[in-house]
C-alpha positions as CSV (number, residue, x, y, z in Angstrom):
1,X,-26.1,-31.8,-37.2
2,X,-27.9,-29.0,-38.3
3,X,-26.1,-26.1,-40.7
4,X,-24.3,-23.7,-39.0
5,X,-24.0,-25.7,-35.5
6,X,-20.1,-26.8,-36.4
7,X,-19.3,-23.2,-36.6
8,X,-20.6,-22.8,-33.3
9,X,-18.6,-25.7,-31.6
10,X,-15.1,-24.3,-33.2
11,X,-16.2,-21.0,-31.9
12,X,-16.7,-22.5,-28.1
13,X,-13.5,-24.2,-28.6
14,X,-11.6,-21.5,-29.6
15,X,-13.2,-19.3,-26.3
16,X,-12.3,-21.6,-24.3
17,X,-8.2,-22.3,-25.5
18,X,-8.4,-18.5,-25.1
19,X,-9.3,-18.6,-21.3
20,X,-7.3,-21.2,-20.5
21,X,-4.3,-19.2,-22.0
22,X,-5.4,-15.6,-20.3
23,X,-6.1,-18.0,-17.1
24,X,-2.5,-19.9,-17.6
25,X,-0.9,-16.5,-18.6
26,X,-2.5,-14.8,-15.1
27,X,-0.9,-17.9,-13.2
28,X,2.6,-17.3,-14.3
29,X,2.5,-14.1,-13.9
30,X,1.0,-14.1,-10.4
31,X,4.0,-16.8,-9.9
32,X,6.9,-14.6,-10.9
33,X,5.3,-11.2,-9.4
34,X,5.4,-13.4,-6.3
35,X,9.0,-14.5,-6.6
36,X,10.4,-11.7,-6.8
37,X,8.8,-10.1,-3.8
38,X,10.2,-12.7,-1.6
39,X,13.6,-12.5,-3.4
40,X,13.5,-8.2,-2.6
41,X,12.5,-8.9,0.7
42,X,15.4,-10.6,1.6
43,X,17.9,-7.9,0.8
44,X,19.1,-4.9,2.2
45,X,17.1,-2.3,1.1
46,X,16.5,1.6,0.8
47,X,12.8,2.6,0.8
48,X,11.5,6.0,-0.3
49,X,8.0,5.7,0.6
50,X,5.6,8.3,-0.1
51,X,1.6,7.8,1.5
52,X,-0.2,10.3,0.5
53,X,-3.7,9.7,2.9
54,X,-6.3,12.0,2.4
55,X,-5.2,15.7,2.0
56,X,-1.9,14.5,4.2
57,X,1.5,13.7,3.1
58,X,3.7,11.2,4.4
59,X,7.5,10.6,3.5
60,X,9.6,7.4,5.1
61,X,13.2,7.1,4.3
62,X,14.0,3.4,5.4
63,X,17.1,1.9,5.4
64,X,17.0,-1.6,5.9
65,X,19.9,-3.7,6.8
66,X,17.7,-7.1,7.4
67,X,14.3,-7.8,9.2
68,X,15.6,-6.7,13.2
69,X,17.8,-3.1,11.8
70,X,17.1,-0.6,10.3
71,X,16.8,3.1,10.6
72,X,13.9,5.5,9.4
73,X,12.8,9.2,8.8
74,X,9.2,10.6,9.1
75,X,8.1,13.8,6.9
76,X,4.8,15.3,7.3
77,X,3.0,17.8,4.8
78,X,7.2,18.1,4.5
79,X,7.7,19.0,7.8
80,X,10.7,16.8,9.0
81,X,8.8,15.0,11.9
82,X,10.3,11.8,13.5
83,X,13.3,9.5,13.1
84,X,13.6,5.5,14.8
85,X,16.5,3.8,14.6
86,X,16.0,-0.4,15.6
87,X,18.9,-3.4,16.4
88,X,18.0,-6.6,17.7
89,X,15.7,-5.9,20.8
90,X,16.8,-1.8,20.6
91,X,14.5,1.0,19.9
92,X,16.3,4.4,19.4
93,X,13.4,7.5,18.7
94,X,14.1,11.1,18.6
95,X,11.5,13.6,17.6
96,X,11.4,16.7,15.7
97,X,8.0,18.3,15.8
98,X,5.0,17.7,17.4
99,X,3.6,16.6,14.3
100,X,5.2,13.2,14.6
101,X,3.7,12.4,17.7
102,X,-0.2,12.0,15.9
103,X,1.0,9.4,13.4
104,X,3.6,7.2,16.2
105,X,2.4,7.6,19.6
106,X,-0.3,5.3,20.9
107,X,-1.6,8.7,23.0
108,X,-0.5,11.6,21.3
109,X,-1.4,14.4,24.1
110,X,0.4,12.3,27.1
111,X,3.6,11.8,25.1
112,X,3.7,15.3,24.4
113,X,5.5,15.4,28.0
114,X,7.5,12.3,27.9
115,X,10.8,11.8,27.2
116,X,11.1,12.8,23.7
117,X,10.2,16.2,24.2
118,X,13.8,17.2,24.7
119,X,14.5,16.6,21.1
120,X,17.1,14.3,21.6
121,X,17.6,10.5,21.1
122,X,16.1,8.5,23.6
123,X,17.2,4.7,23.2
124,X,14.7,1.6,24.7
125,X,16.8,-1.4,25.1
126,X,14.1,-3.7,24.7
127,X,11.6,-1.3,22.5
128,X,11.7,-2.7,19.0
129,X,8.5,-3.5,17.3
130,X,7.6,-7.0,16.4
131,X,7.3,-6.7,12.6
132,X,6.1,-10.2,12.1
133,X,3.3,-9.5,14.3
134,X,-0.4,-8.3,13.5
135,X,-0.2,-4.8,11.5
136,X,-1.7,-1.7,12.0
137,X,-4.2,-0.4,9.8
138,X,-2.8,0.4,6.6
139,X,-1.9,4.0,6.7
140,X,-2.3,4.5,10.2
141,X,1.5,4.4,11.6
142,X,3.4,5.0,8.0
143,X,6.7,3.7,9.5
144,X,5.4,0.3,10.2
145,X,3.3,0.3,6.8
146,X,6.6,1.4,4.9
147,X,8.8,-1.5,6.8
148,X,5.5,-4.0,6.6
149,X,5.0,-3.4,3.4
150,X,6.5,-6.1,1.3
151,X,4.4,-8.4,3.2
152,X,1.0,-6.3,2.5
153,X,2.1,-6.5,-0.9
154,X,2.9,-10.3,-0.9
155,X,-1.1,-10.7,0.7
156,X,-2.4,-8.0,-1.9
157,X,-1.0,-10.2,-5.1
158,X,-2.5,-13.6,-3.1
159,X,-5.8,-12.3,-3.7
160,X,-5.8,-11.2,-7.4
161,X,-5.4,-11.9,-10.8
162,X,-2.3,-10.2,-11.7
163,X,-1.5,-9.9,-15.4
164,X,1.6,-8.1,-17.0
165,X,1.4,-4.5,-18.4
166,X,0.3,-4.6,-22.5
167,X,-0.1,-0.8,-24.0
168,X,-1.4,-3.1,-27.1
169,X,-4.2,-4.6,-25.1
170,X,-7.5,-4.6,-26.1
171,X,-9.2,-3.6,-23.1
172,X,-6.2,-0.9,-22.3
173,X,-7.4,2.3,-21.5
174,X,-4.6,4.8,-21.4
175,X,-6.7,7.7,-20.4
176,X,-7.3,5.4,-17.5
177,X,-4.2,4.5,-16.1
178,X,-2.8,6.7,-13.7
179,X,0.7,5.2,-13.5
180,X,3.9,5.4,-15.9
181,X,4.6,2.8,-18.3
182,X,7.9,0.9,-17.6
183,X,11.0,1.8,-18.7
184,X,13.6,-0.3,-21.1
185,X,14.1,-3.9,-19.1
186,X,11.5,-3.0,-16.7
187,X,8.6,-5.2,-16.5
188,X,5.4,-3.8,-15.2
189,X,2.5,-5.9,-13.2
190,X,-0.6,-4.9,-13.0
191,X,-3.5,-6.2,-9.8
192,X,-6.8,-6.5,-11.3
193,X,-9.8,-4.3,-9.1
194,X,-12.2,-6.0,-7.2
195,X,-16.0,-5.9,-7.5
196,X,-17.3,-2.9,-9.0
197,X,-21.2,-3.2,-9.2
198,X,-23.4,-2.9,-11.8
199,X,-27.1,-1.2,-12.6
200,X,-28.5,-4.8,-11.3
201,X,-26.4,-5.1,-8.2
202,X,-26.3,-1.3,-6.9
203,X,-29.7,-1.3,-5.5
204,X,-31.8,-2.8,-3.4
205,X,-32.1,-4.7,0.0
206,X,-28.6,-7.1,-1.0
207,X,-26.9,-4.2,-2.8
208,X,-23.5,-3.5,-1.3
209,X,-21.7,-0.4,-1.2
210,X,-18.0,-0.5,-3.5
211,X,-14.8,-0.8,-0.6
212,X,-11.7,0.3,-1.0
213,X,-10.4,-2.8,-3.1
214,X,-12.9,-2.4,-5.6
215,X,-11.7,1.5,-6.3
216,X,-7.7,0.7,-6.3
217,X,-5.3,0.2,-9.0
218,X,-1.8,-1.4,-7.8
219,X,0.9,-1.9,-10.2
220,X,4.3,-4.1,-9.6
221,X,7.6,-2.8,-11.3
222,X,10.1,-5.2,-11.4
223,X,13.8,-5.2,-13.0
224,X,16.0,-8.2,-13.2
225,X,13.9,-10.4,-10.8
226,X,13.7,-7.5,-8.4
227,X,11.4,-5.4,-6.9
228,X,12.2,-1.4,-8.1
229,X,8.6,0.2,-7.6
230,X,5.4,0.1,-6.6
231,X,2.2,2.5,-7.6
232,X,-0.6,2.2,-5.7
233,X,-4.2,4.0,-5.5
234,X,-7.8,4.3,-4.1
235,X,-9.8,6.9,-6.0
236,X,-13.0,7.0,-8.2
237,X,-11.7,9.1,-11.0
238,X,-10.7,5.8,-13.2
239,X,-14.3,4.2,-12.5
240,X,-16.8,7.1,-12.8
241,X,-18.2,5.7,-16.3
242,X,-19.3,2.2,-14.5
243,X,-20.5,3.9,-11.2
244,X,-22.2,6.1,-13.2
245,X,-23.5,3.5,-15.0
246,X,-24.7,1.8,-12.1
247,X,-25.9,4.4,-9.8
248,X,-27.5,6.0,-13.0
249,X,-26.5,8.9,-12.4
250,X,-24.3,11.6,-14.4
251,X,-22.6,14.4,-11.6
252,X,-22.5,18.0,-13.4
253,X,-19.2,19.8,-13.1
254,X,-15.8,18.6,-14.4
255,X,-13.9,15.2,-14.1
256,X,-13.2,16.1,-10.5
257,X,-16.4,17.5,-9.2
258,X,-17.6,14.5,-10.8
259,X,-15.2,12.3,-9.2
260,X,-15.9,13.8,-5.6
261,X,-20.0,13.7,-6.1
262,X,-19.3,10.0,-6.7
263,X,-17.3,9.2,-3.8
264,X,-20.0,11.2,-1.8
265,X,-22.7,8.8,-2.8
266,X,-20.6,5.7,-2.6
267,X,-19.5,6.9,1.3
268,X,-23.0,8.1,1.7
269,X,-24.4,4.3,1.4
270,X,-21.3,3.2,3.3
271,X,-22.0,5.0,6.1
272,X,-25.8,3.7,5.9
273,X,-24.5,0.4,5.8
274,X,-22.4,1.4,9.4
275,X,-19.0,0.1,7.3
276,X,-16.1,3.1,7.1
277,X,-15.9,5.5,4.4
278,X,-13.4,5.2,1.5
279,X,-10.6,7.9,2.0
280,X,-8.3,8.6,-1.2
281,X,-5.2,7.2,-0.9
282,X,-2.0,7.7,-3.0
283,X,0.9,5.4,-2.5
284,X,4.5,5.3,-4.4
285,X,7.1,3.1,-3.3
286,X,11.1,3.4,-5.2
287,X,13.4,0.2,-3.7
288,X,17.1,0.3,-4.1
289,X,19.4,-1.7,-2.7
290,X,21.6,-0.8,0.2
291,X,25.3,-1.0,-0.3
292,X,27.4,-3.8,0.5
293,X,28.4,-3.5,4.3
294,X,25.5,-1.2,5.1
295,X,25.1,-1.7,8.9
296,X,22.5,0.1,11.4
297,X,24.2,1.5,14.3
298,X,22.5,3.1,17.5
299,X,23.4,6.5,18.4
300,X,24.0,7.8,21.8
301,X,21.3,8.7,23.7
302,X,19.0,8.7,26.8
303,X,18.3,5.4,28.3
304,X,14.1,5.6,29.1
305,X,11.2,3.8,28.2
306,X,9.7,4.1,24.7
307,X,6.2,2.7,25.8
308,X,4.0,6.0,25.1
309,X,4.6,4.8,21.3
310,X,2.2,3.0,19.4
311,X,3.3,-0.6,18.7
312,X,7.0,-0.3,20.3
313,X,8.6,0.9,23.4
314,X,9.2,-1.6,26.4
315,X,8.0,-1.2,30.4
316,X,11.3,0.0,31.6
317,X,13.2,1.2,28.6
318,X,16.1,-0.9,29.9
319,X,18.0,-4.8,30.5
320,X,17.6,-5.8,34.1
321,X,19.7,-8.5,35.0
């Protein structure tokens, strides 16, 4: 053996036990992020959901008594815009601006006529949406992506390395997180980003464009086995050292202007590539629970057909017999 070759070996050993114990560490905490979305999803909930797509701003209040009732509120730019109300097989909808009508009905200008223009309830006896079905595009109908979103969630963890929130990290950049630390008995999970490329990978004939994964950072709150928040967001501000890195290039102007000439190139060679541009997306999610006895109850209203909305509504709005 030749001098210095031992101290080499212990070093590969030592790398190695580390990985396995960041890679066993990542496991368990993947595991128990995991358990305790299930056990939240399960309960009775309130949701105060807040999407903010683009230059818009979305507010759901949910209510959730189990996975067939609940009732929920729409705000828009907070404008008070929409309100649904589902039991069993029942959809009751009642609108209060126009507004609503772009984010919930499948064809915005025909509805504007239907029978939600009065402003009143209009109850569908058989106009519930399928929640278990295939979802909309995330952030395109905000109610369904507010009631759907445990299960987005559940998907998102599935596909990452989750490890839990360390301040004393080595690699923790504080400048770069753009999300509270958790508070006394709160622990905080935090998803790994996906693929951000590199000067070697940026260019050239295989060189793909960064998606939307690789530009969010989602983060898990969880307190006493449950579910309490969620903090979720797609924007280039905490990457713009490694795209600058690998698109060599170095925007004038401050951290913003810098921020939006990045996302112009990045959307530039997506829209080359024929693939959808990346739209900044801010998402904050509070859970409570509901309390005990909470039960969602139908109002009175007009009996019609609910069909001019996107993903609900039934043919005849009633039960025929």
């Amino acid at each position: 053996m030749r001098r210095g070759s031992f101290g080499v070996i212990v070093g590969l050993v030592l790398m190695a036990s580390s990985l396995a114990g960041c890679s066993k560490a990542a496991a368990t905490a993947k595991a128990q992020l995991l358990t305790a979305i299930g056990n939240t999803a399960l309960l009775s909930n309130h949701l105060s959901y807040l999407d903010a797509v683009g230059a818009t701003q979305l507010d759901v209040d949910a209510d959730i008594e189990d996975g067939f009732r609940y009732q929920a509120s729409l705000s828009v730019d907070g404008t008070a815009a929409y309100q649904e109300i589902a039991r069993d097989d029942a959809l009751a909808a009642r609108l209060l601006s126009p507004v609503g009508l772009q984010w919930v009905a499948a064809s915005p200008a025909s509805a504007e006529a239907g029978p939600l223009a009065s402003g009143g309830w209009v109850v569908d006896e058989l106009g519930a949406p399928v929640l278990t079905s295939a979802l909309p595009t995330p952030g395109a109908d905000p109610i369904l992506d507010a009631l759907s979103y445990f299960s987005t969630l559940e998907a998102s963890v599935e596909a990452a390395e989750v490890v839990k929130f360390d301040p004393n990290a080595l690699d923790y950049r504080p400048d770069l997180d753009p999300f509270p630390r958790p508070g006394p008995g709160v622990i905080r999970y935090d998803l790994t980003p996906g693929r951000l490329p590199t000067r070697a990978t940026a260019t050239g004939p295989a060189a793909e464009p960064p998606g939307a994964n690789d530009l969010e950072k989602l983060s898990v709150y969880v307190h006493d086995g449950l579910v309490v928040a969620v903090r979720d967001q797609i924007a280039v501000e905490p990457f713009v050292q490694p795209l600058e890195r690998a698109y060599a290039v170095h925007p004038p102007g401050d951290a913003d202007q810098q921020a939006a000439a990045l996302l112009s190139l990045i959307n530039g060679l997506r829209e080359a590539a024929g693939v959808a541009p990346i739209v900044p997306r801010s998402l904050t999610l509070m859970v409570t629970p509901e309390p005990v006895g909470f039960h969602v109850v139908i109002p009175p209203a007009t009996v019609a057909s609910l069909k001019i909305l996107d993903h609900r509504g039934s043919a005849t709005g009633q039960l025929t017999f």
